[in-house]
The first five atom37 places (N, CA, C, CB, O) and aatype in JSON, in Angstrom:
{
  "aatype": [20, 20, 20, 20, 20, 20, 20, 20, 20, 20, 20, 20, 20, 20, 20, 20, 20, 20, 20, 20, 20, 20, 20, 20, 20, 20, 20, 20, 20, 20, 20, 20, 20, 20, 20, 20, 20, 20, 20, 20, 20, 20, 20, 20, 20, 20, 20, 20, 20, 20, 20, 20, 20, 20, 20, 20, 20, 20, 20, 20, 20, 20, 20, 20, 20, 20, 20, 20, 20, 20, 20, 20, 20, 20, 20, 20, 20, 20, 20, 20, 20, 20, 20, 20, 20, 20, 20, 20, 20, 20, 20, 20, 20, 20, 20, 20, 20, 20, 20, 20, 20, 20, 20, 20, 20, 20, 20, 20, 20, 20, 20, 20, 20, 20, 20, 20],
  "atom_mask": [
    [1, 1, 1, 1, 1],
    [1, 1, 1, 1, 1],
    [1, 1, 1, 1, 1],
    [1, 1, 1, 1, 1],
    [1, 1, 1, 1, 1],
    [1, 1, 1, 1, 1],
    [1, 1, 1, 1, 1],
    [1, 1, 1, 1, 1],
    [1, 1, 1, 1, 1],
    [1, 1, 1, 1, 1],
    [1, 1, 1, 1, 1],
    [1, 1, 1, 1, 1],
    [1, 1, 1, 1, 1],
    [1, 1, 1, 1, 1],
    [1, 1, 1, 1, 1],
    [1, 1, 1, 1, 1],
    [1, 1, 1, 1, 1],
    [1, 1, 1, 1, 1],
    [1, 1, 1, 1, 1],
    [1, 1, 1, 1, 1],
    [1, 1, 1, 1, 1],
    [1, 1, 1, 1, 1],
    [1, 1, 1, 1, 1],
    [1, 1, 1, 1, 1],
    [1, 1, 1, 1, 1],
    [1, 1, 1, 1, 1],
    [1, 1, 1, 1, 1],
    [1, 1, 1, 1, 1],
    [1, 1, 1, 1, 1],
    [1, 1, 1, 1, 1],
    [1, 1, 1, 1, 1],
    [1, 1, 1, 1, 1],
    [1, 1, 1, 1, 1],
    [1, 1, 1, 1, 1],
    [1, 1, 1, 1, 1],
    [1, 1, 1, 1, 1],
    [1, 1, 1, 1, 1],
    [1, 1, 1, 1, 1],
    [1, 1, 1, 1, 1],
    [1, 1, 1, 1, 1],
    [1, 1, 1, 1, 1],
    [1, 1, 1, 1, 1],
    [1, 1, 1, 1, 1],
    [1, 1, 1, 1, 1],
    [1, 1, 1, 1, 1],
    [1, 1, 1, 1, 1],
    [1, 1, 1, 1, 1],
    [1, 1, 1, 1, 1],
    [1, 1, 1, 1, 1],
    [1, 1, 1, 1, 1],
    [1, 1, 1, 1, 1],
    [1, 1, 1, 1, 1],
    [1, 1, 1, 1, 1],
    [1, 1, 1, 1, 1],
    [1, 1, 1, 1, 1],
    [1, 1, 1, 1, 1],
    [1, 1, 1, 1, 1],
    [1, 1, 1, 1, 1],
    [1, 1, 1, 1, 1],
    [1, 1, 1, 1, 1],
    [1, 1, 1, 1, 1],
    [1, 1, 1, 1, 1],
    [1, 1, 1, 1, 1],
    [1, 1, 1, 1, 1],
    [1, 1, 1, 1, 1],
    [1, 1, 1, 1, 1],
    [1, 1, 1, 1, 1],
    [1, 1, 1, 1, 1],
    [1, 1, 1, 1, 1],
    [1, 1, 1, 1, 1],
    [1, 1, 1, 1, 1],
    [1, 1, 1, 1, 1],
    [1, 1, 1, 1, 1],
    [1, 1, 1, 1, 1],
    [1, 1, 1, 1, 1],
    [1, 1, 1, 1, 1],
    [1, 1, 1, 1, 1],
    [1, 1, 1, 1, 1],
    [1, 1, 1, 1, 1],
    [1, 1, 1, 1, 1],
    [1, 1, 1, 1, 1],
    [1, 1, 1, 1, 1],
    [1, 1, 1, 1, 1],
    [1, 1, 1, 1, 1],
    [1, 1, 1, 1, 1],
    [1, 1, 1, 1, 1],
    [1, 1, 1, 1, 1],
    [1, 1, 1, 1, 1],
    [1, 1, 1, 1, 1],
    [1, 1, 1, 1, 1],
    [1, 1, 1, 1, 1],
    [1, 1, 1, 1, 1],
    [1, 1, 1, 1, 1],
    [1, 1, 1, 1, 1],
    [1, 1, 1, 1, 1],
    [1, 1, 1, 1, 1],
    [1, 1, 1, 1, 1],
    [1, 1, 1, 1, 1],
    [1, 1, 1, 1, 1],
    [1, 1, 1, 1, 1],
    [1, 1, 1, 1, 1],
    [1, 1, 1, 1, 1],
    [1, 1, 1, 1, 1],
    [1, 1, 1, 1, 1],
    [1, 1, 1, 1, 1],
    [1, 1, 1, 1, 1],
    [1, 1, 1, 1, 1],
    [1, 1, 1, 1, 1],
    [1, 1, 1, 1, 1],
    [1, 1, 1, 1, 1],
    [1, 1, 1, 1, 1],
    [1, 1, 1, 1, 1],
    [1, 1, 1, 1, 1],
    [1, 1, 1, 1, 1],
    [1, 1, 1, 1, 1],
    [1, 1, 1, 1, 1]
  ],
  "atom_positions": [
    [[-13.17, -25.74, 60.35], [-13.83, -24.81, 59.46], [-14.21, -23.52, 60.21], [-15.07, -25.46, 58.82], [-14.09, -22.45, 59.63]],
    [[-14.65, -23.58, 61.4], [-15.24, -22.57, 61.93], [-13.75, -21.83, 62.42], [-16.45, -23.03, 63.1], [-13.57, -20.68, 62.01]],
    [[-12.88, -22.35, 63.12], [-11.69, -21.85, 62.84], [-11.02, -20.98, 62.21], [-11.33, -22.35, 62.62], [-10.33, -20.03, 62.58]],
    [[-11.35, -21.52, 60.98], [-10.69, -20.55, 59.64], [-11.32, -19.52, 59.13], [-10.49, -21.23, 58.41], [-10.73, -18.82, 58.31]],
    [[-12.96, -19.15, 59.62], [-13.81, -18.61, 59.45], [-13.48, -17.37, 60.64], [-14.96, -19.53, 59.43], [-13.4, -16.19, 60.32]],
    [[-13.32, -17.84, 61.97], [-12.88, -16.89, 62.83], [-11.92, -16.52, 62.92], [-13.02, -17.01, 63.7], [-11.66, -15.7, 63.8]],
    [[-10.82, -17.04, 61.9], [-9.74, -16.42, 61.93], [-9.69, -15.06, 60.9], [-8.77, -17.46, 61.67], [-9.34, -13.93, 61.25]],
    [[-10.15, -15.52, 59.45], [-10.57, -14.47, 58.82], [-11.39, -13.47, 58.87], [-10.76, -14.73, 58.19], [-11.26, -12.43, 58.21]],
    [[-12.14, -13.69, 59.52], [-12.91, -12.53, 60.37], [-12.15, -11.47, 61.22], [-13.81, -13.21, 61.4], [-12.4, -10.27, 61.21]],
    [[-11.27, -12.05, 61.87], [-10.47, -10.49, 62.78], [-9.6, -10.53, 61.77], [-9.58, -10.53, 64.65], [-9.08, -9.43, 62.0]],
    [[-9.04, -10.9, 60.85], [-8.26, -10.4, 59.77], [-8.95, -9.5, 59.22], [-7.84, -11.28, 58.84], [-8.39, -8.41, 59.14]],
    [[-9.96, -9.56, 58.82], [-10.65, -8.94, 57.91], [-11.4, -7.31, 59.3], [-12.0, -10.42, 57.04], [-12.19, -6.44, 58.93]],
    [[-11.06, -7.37, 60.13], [-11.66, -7.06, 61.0], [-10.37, -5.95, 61.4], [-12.21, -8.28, 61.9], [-10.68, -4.78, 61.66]],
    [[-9.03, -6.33, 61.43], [-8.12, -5.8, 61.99], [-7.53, -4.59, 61.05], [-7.23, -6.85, 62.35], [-7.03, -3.53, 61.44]],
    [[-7.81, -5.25, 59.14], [-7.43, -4.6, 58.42], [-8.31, -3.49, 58.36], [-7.18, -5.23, 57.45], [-7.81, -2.37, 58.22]],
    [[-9.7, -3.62, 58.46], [-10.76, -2.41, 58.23], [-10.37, -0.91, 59.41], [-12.61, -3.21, 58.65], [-10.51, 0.31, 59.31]],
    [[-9.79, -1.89, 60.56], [-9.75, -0.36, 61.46], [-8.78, 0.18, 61.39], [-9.91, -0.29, 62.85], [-8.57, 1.11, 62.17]],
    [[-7.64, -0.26, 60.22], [-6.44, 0.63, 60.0], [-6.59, 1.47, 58.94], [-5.23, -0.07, 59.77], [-5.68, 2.26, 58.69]],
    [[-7.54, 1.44, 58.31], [-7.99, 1.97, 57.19], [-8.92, 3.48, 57.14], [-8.71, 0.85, 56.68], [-9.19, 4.17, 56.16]],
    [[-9.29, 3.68, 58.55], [-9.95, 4.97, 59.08], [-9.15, 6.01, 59.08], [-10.43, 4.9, 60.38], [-8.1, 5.77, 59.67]],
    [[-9.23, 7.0, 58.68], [-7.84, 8.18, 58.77], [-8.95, 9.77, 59.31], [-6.74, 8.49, 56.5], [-10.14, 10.0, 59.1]],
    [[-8.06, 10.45, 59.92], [-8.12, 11.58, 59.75], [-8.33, 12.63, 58.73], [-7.47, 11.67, 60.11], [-7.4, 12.4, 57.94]],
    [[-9.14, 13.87, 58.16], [-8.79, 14.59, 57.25], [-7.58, 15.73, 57.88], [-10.1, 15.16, 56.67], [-6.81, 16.35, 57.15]],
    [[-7.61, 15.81, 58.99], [-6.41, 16.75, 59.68], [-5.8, 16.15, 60.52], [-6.75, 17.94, 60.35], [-6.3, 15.52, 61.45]],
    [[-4.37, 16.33, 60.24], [-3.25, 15.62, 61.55], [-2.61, 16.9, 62.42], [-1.62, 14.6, 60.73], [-2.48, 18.01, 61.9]],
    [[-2.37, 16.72, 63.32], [-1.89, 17.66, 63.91], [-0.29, 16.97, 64.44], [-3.0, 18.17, 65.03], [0.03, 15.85, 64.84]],
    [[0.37, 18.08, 64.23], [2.14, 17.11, 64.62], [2.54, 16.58, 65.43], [3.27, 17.59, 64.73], [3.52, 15.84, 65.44]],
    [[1.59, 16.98, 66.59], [2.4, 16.1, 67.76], [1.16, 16.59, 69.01], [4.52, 16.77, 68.16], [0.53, 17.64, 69.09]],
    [[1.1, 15.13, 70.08], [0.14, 15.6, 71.37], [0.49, 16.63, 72.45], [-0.13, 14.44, 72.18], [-0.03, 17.35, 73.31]],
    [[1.83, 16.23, 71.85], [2.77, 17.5, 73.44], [3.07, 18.8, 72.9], [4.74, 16.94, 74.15], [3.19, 18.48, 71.72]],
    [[3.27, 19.97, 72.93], [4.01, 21.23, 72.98], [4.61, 21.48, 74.09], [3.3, 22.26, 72.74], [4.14, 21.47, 75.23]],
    [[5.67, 21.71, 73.73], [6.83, 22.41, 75.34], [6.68, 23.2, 75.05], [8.43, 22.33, 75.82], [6.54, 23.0, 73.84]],
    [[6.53, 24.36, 75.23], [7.0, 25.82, 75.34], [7.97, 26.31, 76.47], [5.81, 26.62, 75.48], [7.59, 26.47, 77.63]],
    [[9.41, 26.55, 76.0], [10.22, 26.3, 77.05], [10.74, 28.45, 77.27], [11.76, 24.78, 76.44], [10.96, 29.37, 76.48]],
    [[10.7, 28.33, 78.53], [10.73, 29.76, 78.77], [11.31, 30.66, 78.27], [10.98, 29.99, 79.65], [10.89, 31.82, 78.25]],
    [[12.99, 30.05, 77.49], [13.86, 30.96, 76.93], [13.59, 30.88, 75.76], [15.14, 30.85, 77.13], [14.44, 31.32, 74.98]],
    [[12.5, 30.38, 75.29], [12.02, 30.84, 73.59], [11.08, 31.54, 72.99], [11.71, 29.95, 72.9], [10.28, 31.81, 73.89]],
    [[10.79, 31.89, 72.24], [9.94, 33.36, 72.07], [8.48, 32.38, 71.45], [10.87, 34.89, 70.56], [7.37, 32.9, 71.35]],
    [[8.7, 31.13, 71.14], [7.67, 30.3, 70.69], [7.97, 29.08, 70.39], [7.09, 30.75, 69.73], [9.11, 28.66, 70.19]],
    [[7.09, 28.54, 70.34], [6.9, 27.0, 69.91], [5.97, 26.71, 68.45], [6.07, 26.21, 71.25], [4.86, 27.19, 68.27]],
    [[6.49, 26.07, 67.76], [5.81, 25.12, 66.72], [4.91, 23.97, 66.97], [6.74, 24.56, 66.03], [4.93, 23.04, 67.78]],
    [[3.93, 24.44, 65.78], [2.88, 22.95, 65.73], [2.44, 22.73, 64.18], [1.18, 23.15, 66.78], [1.97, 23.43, 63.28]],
    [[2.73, 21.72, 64.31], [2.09, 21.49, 62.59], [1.15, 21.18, 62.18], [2.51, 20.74, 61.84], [0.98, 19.99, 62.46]],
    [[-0.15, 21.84, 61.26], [-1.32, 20.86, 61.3], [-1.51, 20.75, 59.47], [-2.93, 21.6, 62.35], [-1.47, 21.68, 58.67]],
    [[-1.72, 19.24, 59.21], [-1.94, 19.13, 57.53], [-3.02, 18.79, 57.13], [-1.17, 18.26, 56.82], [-3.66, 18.24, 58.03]],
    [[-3.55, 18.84, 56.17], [-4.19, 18.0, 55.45], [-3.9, 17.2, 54.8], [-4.7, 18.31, 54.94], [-3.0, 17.23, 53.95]],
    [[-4.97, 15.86, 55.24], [-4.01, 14.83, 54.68], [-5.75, 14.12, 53.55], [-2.98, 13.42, 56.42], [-5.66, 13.07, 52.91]],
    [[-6.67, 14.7, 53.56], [-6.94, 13.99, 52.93], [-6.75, 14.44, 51.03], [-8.15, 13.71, 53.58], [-6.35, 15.5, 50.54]],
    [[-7.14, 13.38, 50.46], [-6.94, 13.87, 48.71], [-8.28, 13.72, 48.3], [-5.83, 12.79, 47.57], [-8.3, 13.5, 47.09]],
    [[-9.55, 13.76, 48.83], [-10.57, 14.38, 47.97], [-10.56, 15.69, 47.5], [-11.64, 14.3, 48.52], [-11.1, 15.75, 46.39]],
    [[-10.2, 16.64, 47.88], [-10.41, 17.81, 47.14], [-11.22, 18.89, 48.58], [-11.55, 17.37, 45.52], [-11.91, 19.89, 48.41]],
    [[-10.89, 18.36, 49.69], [-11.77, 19.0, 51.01], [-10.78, 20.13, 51.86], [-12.26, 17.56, 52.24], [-10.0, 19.8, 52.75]],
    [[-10.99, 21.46, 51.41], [-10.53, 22.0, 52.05], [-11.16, 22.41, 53.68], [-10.28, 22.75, 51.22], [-12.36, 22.49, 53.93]],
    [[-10.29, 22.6, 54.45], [-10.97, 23.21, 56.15], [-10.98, 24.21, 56.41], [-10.44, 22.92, 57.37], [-10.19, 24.9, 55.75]],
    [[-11.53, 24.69, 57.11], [-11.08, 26.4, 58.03], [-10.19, 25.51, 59.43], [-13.19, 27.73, 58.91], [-10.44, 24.48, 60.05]],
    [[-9.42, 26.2, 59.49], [-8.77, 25.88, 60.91], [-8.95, 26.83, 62.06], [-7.3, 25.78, 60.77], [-8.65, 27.9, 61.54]],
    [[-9.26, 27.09, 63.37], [-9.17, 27.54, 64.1], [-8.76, 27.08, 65.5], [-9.9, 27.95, 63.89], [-9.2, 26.08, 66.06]],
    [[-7.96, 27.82, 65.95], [-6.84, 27.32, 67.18], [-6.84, 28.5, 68.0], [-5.11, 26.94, 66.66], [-6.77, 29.64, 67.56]],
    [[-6.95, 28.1, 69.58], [-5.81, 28.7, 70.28], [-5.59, 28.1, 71.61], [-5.98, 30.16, 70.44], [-5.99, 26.95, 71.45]],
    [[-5.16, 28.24, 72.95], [-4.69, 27.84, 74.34], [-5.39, 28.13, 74.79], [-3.71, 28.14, 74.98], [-6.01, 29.17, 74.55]],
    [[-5.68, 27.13, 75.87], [-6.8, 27.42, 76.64], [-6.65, 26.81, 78.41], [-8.09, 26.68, 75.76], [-5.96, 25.8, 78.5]],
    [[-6.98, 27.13, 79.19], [-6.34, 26.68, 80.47], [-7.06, 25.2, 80.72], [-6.63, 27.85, 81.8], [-8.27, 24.99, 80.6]],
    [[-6.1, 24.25, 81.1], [-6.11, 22.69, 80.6], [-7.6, 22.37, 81.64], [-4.27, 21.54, 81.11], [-7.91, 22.79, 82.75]],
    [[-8.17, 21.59, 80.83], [-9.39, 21.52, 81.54], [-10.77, 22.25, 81.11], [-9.05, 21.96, 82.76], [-11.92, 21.82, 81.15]],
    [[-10.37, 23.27, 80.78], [-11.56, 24.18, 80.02], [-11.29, 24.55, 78.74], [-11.88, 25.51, 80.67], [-10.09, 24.59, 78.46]],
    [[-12.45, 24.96, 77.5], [-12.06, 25.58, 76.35], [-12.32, 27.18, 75.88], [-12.6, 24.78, 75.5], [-12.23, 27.88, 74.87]],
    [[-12.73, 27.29, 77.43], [-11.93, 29.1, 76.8], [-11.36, 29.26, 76.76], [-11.81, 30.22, 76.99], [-10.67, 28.94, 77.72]],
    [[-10.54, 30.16, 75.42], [-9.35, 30.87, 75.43], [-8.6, 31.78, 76.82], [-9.65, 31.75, 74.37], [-9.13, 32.53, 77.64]],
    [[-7.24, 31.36, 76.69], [-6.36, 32.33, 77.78], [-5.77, 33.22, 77.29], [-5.34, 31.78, 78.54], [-5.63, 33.04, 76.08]],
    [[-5.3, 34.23, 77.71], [-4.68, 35.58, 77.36], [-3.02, 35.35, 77.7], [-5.44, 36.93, 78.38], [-2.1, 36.04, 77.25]],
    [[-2.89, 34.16, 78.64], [-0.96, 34.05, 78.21], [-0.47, 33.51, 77.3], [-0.05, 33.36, 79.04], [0.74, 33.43, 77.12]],
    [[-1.6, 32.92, 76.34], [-0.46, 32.84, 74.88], [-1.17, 32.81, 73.83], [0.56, 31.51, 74.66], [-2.09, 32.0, 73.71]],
    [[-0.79, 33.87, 72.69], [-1.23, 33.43, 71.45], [-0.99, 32.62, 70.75], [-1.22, 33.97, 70.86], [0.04, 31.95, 70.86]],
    [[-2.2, 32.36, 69.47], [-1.57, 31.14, 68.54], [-1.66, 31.79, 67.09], [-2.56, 29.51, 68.61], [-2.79, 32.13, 66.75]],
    [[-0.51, 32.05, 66.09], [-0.8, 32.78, 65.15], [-0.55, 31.47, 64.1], [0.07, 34.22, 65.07], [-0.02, 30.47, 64.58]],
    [[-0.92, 31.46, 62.67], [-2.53, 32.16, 62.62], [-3.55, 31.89, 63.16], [-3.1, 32.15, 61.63], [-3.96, 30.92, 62.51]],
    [[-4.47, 32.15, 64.14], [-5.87, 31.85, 65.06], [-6.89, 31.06, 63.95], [-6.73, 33.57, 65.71], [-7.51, 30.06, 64.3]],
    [[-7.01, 31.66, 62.45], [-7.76, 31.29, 61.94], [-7.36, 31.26, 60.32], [-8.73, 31.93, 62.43], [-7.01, 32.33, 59.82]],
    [[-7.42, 29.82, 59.31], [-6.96, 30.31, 57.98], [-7.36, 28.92, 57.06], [-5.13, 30.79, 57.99], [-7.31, 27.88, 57.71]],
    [[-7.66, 28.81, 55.97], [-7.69, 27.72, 55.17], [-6.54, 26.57, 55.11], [-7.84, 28.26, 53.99], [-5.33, 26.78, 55.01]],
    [[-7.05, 25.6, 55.17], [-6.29, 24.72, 54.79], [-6.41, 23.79, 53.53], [-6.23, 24.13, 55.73], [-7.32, 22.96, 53.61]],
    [[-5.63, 23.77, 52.32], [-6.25, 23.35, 51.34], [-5.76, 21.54, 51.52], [-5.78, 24.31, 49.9], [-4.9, 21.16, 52.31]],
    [[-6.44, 20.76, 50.72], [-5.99, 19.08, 50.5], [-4.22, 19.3, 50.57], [-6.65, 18.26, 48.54], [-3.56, 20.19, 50.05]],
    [[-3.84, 18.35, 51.25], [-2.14, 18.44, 50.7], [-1.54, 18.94, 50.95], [-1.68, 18.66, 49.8], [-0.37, 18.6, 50.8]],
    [[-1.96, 20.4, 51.65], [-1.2, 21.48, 52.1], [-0.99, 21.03, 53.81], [-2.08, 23.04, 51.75], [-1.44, 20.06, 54.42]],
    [[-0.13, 22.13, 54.28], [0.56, 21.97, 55.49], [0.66, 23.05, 56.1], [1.71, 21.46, 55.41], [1.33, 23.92, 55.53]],
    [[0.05, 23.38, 57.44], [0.97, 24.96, 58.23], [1.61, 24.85, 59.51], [-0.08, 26.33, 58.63], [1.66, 23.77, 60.11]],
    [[2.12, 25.93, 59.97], [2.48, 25.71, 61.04], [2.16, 26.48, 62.03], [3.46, 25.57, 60.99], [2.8, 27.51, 61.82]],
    [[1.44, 26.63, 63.17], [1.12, 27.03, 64.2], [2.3, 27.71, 64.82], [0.56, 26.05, 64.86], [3.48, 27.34, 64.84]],
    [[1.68, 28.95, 65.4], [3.42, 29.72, 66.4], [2.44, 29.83, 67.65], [4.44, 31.92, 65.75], [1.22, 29.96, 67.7]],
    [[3.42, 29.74, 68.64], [2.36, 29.51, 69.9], [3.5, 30.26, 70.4], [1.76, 27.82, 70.64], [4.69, 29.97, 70.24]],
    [[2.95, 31.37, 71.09], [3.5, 32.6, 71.6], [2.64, 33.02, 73.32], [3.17, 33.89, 70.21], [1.5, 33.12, 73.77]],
    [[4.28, 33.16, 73.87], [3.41, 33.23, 75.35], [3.53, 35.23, 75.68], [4.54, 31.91, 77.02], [4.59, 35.85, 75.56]],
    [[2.61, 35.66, 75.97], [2.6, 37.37, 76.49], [2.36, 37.41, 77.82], [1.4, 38.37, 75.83], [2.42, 38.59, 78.17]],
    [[2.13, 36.7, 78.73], [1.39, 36.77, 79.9], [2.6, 36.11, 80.97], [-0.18, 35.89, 79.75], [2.28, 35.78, 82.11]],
    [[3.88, 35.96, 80.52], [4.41, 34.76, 81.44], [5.24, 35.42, 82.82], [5.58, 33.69, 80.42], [6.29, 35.08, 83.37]],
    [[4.47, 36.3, 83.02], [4.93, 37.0, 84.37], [4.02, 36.36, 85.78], [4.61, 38.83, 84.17], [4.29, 36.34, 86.98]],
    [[2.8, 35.87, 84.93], [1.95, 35.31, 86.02], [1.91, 34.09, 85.96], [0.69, 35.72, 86.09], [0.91, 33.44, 86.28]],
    [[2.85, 33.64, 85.58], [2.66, 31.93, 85.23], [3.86, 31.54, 86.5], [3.25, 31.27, 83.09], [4.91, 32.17, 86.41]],
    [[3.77, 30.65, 87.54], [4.54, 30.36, 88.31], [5.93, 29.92, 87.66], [3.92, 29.53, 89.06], [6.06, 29.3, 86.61]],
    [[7.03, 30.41, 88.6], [8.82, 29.69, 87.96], [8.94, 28.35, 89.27], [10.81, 31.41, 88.23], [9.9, 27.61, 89.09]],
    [[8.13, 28.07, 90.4], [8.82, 27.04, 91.22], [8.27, 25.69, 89.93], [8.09, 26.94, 93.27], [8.7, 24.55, 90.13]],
    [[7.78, 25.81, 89.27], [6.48, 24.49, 88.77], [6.41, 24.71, 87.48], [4.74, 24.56, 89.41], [6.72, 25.76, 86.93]],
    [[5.79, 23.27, 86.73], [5.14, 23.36, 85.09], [3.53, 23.86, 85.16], [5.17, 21.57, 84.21], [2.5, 23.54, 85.75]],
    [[3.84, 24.57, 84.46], [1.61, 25.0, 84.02], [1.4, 24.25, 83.03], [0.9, 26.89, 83.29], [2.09, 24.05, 82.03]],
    [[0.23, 23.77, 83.4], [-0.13, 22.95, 82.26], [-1.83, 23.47, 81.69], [-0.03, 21.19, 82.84], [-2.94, 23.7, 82.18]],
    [[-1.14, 23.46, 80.29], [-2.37, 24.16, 79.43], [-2.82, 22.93, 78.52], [-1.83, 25.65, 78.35], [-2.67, 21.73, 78.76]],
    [[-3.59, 23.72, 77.1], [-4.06, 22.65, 75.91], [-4.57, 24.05, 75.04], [-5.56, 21.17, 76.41], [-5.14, 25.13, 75.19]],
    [[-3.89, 23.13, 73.96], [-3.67, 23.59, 72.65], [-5.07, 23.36, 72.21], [-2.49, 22.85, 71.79], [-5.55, 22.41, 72.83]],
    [[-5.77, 23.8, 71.49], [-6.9, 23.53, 71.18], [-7.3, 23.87, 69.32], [-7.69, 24.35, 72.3], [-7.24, 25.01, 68.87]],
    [[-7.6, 22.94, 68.67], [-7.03, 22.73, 67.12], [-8.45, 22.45, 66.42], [-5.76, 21.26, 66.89], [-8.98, 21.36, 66.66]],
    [[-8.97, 23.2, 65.73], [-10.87, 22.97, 65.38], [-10.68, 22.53, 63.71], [-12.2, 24.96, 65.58], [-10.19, 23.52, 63.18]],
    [[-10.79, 21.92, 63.13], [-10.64, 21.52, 61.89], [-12.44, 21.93, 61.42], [-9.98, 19.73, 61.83], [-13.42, 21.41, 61.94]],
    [[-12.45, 22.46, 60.87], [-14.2, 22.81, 60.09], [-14.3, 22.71, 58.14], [-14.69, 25.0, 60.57], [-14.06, 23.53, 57.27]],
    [[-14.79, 21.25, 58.11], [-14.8, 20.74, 56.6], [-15.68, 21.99, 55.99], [-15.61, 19.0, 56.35], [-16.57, 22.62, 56.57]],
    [[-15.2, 22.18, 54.67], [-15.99, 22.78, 53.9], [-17.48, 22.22, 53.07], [-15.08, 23.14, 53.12], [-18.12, 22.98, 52.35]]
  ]
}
């Protein structure tokens, strides 16, 4: 009995923590930004269906800290996101004269979801 009791328990236990969601997904943990391209894509949605729109605000920041850097923009920096809807981030580098060619730099994307 106690068995069947602890078994249904992490059942009941396993199903509840799949059930937590995000109101914003963002497309992916990695961005390459590869040198011979003028930018990179990121996708961020809303996924929930109450009716909750966000402000989004984004940009790069040197990995480790969250101030903004000046070698790459992120357009749009700042814009609504309604339920359901979807955008896409352009991540644009201006600065890449000072960014070393022997090595990878490694930055972070930085993605602020703000519920209404």
């Amino acid at each position: 009995m106690k068995r069947k009791l602890l078994t249904l328990a992490s059942v009941v236990f396993c199903l509840s923590s799949t059930l937590a969601h995000a109101g914003v997904n963002v497309g992916a943990t990695r961005v390459i930004y590869q040198g011979k391209d003028k930018e990179a894509n990121l996708s961020v949605t809303n996924t929930v269906d109450d009716r909750i729109p966000y402000l989004i605000q984004s940009w790069v920041s040197e990995y480790g800290t969250d101030e903004a850097t000046e070698k790459f923009i992120v357009t749009p920096p700042l814009f609504r996101l309604d339920p359901g809807s979807q955008n896409m981030l352009r991540i644009m580098a201006v600065q890449t004269k000072q960014l070393p060619t022997d090595r990878e730099s490694l930055f972070a994307v930085n993605v602020k979801a703000i519920p209404a």
